[in-house]
N, C-alpha and C positions, 0 to 999 in steps of 0.2 A: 484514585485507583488507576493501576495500569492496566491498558484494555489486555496485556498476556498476564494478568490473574486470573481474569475471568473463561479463561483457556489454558488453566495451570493443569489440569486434568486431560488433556486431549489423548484421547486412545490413537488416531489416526495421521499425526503431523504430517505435510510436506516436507520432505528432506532434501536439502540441497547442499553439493560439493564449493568450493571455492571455484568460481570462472561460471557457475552452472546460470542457466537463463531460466527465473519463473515465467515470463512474458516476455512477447517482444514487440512492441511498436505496431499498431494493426492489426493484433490477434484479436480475434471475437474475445467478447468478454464470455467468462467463464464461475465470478465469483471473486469475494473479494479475500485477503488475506491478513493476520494480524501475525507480525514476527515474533515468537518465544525465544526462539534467541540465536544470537549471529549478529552478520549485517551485510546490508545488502543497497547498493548502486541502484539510483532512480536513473535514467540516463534518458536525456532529449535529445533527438538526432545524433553526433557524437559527444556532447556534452553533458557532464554526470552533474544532477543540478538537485539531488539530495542524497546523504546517506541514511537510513534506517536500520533502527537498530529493536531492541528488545521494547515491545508496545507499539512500533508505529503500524498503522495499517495501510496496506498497499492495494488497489486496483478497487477500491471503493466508488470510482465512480460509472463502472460496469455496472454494478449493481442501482444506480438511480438512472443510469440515460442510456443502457445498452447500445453504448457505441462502440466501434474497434477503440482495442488500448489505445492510449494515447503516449505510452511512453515503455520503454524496456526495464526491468527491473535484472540484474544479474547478480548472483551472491557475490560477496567480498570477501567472505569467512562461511566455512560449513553454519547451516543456518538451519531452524526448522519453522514452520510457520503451519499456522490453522488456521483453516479453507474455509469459508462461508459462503454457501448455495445463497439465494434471492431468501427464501425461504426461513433458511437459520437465520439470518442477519433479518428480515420482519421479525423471527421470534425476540428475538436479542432486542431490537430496538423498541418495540413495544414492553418487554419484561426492564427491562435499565436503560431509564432516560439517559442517565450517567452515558452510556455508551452511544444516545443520538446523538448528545451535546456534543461530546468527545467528535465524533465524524463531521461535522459542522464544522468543530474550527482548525481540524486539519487539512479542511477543506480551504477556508477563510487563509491560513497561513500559508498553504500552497499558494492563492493568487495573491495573496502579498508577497512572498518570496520572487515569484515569476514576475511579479509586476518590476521590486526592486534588480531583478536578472536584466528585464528588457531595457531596464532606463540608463542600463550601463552600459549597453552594447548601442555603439557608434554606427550611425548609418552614413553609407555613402564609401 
């Protein structure tokens, strides 16, 4: 299942324009997001090192370690997206395991990806 089924009903979506900023880099976390549809630029310092598109979910990790963001997210294409408080995301992850597992290894694939980003970039 795609975690935007399970927010195929959303009365409230985020909406964003092409160019528009969900986050940016050191924003207090606020909640995390799952894309219904669009796509939208993960961006490291100046470098865009995921695209997301319809199910990925973005700023999840506000929600387990309340740090400032760690990265900027800006639409690519008008996009909408459903918001998850601390709160709704305990409901969710307790009612569908489906969707703890799911944040695990989006989790897991982000530092495999970063991992294979940093072994490419030459030091010195």
């Amino acid at each position: 299942m795609n975690p935007a089924e399970l927010f195929a009903h959303e009365t409230n979506p985020v909406r964003l324009a092409p160019g528009e900023t969900l986050f940016q880099a050191g924003d207090a976390p606020d909640g995390m997001f799952v894309v219904l549809e669009g796509a939208l630029d993960i961006i490291v310092g100046d470098k865009v090192v995921e695209q997301s598109r319809r199910g990925a979910i973005l700023g999840e990790l506000s929600l387990i370690d309340q740090a400032p963001r760690g990265a900027s997210v800006v639409a690519r294409e008008a996009s909408s997206l459903a918001k998850l408080d601390e709160r709704r995301f305990q409901r969710l992850i307790q009612q569908n395991p489906f969707f703890a597992t799911h944040v695990m290894k989006v989790l897991a694939d982000r530092i495999r990806n970063m991992n294979q980003l940093l072994s490419q970039t030459k030091v010195g």
